[in-house]
TINU-984744 format. One record per atom (N, C-alpha, C, O): residue in three letters; residue number from 1; atom name; x negated, y, z negated. Coordinates in steps of 0.05 Angstrom, whole numbers, plus 5000, padded with zeros to 4 digits. Layout:
N
<loti ALA,NUM,CA,<X,Y,Z>>
...
END
This chain:
90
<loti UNK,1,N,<2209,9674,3536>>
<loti UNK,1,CA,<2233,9688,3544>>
<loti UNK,1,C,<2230,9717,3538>>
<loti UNK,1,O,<2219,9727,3518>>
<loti UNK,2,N,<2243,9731,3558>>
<loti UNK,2,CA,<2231,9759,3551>>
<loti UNK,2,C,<2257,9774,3531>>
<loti UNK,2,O,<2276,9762,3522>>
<loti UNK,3,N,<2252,9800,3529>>
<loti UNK,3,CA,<2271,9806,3512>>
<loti UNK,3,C,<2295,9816,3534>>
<loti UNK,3,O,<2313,9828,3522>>
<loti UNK,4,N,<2299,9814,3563>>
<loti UNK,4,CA,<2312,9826,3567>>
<loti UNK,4,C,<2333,9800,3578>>
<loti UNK,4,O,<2355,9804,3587>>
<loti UNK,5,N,<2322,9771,3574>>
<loti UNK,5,CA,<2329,9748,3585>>
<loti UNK,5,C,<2352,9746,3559>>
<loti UNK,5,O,<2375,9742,3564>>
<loti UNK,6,N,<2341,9749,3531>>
<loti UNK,6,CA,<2349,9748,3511>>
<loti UNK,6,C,<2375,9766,3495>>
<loti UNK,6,O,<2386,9763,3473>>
<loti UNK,7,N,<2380,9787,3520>>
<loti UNK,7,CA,<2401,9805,3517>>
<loti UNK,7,C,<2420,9802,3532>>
<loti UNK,7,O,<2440,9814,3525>>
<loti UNK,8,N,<2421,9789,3553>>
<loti UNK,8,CA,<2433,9777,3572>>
<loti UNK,8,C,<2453,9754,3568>>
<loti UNK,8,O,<2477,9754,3573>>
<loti UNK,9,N,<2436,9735,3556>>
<loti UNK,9,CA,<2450,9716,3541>>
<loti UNK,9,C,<2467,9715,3515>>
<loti UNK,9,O,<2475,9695,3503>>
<loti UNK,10,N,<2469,9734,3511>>
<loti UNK,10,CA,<2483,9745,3481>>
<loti UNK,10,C,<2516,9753,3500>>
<loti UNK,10,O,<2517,9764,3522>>
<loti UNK,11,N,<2540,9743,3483>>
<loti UNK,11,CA,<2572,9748,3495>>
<loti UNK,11,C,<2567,9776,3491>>
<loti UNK,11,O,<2557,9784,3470>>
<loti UNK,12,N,<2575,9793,3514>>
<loti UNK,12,CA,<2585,9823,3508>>
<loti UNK,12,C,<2608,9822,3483>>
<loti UNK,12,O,<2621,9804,3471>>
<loti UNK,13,N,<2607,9855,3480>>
<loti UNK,13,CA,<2637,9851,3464>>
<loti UNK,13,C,<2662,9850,3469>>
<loti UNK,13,O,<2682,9846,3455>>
<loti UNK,14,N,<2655,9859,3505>>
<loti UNK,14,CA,<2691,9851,3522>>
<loti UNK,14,C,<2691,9822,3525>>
<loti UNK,14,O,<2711,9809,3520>>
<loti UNK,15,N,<2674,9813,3532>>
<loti UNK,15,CA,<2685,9776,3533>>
<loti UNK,15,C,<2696,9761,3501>>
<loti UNK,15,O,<2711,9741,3499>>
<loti UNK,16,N,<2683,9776,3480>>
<loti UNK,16,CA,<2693,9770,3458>>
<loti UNK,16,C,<2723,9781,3453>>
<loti UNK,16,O,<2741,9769,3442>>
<loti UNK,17,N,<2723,9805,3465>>
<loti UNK,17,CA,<2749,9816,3457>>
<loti UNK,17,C,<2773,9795,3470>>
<loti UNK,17,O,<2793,9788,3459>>
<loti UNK,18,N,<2765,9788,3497>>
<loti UNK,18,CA,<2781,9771,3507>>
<loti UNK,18,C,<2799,9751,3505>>
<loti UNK,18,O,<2822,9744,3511>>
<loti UNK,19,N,<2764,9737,3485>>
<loti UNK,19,CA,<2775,9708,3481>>
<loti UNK,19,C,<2790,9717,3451>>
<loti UNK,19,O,<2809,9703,3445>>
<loti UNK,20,N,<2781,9740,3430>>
<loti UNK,20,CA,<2806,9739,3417>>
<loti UNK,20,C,<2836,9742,3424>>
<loti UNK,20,O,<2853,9730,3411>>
<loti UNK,21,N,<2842,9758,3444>>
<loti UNK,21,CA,<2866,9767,3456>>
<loti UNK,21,C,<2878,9740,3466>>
<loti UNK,21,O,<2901,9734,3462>>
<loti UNK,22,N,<2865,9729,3476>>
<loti UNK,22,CA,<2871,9696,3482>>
<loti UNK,22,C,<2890,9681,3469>>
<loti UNK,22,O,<2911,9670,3476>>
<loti UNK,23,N,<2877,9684,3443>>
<loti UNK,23,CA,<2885,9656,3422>>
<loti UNK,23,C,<2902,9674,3391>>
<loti UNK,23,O,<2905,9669,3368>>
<loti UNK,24,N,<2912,9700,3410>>
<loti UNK,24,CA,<2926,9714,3390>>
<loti UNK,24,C,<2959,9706,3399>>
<loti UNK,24,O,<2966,9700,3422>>
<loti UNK,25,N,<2978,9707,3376>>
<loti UNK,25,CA,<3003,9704,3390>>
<loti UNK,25,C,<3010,9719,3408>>
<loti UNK,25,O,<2999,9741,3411>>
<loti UNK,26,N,<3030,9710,3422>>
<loti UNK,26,CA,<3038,9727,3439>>
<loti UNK,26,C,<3068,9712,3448>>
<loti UNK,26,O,<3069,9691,3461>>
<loti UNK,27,N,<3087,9726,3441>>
<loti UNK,27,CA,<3114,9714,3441>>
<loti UNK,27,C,<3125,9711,3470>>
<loti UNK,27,O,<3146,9697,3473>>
<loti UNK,28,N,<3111,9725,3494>>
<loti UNK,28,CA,<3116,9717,3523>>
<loti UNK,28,C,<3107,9679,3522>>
<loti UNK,28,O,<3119,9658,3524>>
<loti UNK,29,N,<3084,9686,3520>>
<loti UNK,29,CA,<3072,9655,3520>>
<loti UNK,29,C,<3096,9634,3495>>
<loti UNK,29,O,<3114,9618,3493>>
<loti UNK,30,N,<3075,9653,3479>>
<loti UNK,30,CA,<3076,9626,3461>>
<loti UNK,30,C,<3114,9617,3451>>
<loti UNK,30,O,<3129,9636,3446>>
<loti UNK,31,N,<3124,9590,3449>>
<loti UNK,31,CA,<3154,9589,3440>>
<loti UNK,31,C,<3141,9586,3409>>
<loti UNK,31,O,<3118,9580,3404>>
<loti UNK,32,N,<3164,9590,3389>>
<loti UNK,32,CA,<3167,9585,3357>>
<loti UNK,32,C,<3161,9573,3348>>
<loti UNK,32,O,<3154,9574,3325>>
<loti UNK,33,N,<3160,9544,3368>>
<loti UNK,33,CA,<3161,9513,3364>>
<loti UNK,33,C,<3141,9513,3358>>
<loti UNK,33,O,<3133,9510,3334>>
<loti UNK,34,N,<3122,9516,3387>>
<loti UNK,34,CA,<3096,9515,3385>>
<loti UNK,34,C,<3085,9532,3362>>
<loti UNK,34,O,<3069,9515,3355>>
<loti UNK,35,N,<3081,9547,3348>>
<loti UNK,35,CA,<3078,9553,3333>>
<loti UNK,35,C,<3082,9550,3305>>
<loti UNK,35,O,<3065,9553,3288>>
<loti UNK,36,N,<3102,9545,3303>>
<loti UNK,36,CA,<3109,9528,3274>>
<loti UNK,36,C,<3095,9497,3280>>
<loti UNK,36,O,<3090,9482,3261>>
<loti UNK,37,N,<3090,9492,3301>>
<loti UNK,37,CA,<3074,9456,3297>>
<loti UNK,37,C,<3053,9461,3287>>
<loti UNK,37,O,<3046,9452,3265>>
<loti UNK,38,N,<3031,9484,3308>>
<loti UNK,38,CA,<3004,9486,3299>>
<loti UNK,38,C,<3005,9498,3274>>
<loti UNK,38,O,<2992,9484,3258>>
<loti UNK,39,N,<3016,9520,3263>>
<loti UNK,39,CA,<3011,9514,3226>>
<loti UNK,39,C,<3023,9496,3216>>
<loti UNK,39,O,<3027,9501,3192>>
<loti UNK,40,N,<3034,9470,3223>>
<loti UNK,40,CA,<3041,9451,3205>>
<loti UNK,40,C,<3009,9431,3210>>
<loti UNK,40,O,<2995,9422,3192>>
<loti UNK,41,N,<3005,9429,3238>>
<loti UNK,41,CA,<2984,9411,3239>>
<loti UNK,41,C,<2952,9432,3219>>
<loti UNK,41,O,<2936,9424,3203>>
<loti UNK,42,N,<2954,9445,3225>>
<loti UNK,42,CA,<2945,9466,3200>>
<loti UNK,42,C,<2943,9468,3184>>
<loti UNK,42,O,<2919,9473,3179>>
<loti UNK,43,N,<2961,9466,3162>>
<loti UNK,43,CA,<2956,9459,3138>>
<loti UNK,43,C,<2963,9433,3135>>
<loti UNK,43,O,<2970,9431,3111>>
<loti UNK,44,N,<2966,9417,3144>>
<loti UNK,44,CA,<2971,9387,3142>>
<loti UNK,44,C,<2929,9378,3132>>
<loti UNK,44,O,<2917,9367,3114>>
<loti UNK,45,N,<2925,9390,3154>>
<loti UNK,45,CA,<2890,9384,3157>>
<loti UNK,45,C,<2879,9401,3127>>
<loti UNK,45,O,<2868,9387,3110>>
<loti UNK,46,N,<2883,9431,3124>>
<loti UNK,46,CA,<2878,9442,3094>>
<loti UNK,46,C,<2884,9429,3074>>
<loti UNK,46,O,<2872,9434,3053>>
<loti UNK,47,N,<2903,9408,3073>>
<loti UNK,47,CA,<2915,9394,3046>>
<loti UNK,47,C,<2901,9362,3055>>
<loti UNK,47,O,<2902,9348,3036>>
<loti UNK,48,N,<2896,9357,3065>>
<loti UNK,48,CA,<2881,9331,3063>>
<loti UNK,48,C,<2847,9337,3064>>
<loti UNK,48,O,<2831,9323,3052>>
<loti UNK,49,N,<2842,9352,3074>>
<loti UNK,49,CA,<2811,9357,3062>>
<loti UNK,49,C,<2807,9365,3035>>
<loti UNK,49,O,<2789,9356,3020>>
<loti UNK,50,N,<2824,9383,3029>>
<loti UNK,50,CA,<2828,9388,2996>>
<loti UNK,50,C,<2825,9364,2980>>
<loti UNK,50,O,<2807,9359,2964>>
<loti UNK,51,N,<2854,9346,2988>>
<loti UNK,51,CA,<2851,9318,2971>>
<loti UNK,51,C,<2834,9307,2971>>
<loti UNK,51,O,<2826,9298,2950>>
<loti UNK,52,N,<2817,9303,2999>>
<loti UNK,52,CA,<2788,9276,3003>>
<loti UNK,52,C,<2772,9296,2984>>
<loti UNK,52,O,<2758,9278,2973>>
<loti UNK,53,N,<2766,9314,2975>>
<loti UNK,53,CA,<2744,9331,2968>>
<loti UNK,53,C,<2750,9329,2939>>
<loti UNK,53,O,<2732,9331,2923>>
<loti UNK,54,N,<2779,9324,2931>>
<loti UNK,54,CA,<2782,9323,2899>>
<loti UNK,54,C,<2772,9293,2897>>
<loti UNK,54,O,<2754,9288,2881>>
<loti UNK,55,N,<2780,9278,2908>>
<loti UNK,55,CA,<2780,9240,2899>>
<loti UNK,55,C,<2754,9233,2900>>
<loti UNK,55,O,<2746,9214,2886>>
<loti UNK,56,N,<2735,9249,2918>>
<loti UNK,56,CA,<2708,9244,2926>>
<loti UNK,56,C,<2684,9271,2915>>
<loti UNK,56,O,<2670,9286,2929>>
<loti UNK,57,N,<2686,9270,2897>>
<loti UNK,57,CA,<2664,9300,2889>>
<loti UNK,57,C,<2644,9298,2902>>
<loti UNK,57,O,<2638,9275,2910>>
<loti UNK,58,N,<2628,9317,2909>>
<loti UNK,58,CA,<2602,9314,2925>>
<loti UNK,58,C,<2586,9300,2901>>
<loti UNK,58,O,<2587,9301,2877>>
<loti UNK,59,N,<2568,9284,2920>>
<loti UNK,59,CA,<2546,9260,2897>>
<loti UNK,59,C,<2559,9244,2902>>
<loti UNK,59,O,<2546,9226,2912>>
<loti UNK,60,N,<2591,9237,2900>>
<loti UNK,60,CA,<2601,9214,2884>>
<loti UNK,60,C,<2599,9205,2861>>
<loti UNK,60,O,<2583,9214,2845>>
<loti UNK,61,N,<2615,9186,2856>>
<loti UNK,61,CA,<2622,9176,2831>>
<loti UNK,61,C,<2609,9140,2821>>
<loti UNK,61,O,<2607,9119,2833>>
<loti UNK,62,N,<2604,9153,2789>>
<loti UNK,62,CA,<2585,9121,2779>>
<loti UNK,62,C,<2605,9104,2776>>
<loti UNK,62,O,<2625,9108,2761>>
<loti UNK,63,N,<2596,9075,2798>>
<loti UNK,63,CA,<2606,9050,2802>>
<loti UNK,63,C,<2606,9034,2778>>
<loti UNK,63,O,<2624,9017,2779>>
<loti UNK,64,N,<2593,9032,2758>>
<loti UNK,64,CA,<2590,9017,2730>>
<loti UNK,64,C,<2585,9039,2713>>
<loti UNK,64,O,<2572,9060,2717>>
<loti UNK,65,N,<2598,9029,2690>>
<loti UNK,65,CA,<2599,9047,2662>>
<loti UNK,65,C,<2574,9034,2648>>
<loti UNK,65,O,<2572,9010,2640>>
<loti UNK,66,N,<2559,9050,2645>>
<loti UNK,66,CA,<2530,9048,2628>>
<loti UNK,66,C,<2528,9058,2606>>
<loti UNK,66,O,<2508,9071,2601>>
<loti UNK,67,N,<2549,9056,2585>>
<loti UNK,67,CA,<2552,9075,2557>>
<loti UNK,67,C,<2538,9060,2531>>
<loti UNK,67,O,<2551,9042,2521>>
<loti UNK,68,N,<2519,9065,2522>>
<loti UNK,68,CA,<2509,9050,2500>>
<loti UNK,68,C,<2485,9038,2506>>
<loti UNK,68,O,<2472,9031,2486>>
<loti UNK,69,N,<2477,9035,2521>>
<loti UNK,69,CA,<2470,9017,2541>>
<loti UNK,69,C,<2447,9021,2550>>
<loti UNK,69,O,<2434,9002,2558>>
<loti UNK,70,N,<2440,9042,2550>>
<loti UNK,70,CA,<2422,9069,2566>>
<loti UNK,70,C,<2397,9067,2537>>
<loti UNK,70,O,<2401,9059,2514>>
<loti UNK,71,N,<2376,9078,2549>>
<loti UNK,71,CA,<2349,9080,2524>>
<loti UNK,71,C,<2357,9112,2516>>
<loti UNK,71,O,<2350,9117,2493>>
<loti UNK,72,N,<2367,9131,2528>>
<loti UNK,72,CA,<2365,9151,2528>>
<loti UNK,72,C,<2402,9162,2526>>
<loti UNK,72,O,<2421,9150,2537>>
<loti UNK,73,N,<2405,9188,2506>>
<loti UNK,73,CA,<2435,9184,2520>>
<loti UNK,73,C,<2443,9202,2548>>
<loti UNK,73,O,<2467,9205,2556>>
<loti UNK,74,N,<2423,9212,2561>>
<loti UNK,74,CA,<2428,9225,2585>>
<loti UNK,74,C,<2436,9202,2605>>
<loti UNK,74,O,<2452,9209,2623>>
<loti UNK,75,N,<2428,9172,2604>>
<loti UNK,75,CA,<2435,9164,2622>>
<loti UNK,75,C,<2462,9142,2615>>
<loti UNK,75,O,<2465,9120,2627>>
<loti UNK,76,N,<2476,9151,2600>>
<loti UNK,76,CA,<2504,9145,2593>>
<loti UNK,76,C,<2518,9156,2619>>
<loti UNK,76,O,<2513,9177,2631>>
<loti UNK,77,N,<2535,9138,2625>>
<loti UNK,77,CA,<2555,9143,2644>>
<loti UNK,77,C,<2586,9129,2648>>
<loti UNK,77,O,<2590,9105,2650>>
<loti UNK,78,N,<2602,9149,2650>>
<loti UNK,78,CA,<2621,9126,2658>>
<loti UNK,78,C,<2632,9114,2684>>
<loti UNK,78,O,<2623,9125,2703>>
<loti UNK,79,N,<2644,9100,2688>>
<loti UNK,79,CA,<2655,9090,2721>>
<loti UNK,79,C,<2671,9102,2716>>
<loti UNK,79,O,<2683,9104,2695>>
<loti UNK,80,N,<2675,9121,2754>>
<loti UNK,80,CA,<2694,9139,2759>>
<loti UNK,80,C,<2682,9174,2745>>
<loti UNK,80,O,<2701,9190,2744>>
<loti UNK,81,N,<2663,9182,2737>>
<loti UNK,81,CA,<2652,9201,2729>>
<loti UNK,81,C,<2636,9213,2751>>
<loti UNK,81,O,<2629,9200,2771>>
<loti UNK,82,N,<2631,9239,2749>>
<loti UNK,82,CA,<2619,9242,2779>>
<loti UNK,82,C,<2588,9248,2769>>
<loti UNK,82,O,<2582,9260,2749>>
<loti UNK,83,N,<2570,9238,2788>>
<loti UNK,83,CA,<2556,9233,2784>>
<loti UNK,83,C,<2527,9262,2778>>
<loti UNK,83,O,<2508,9262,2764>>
<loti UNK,84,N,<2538,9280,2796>>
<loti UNK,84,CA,<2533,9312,2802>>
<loti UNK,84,C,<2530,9324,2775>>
<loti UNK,84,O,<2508,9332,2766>>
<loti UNK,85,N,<2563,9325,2760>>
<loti UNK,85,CA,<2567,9339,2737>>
<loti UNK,85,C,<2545,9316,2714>>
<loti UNK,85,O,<2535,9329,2696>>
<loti UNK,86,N,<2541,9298,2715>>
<loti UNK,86,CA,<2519,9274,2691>>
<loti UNK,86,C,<2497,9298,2701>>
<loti UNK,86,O,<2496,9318,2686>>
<loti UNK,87,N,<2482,9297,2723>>
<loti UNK,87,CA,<2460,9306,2727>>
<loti UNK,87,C,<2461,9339,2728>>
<loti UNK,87,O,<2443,9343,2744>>
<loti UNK,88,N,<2465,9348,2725>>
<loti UNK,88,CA,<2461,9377,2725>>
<loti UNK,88,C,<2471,9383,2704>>
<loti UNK,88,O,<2465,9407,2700>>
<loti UNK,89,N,<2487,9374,2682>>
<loti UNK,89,CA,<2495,9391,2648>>
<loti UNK,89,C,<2459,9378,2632>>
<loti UNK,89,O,<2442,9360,2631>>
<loti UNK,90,N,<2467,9402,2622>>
<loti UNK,90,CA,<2434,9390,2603>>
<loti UNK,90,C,<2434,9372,2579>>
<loti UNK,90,O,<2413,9365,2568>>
END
């Protein structure tokens, strides 16, 4: 691909400008309604990813409590502990 094939295919900055102008309010278009739904459906979506992300830590969490149990005490764990924070504190 040459470089001029490669400049071509890149959005100008008026088609960008556009599509922001687009999806900006605009109180001809848009009614209140509509607008107060999409920030409710909005942060409806911000507050449930929040939650799944608290209940679920990345790694996940140890299914059986291994406390005592272990040859070593690094591999002490409890059920419901996340599994991320065991492995990465020293």
């Amino acid at each position: 691909m040459a470089a001029m094939d490669v400049e071509e295919s890149r959005p100008s900055y008026e088609s960008a400008s556009k599509l922001l102008k687009h999806f900006q309010y605009n109180p001809e278009r848009d009614s209140e309604t509509d607008v107060r739904s999409i920030l409710l459906v909005v942060a409806t979506l911000i507050a449930a990813t929040t939650f799944t992300a608290g209940l679920n830590p990345p790694g996940g969490v140890w299914q059986e409590t291994n406390y005592g149990k272990a040859n070593t005490k690094s591999d002490d764990h409890l059920a419901g502990g996340s599994i991320l924070l065991l492995l990465k504190t020293p």
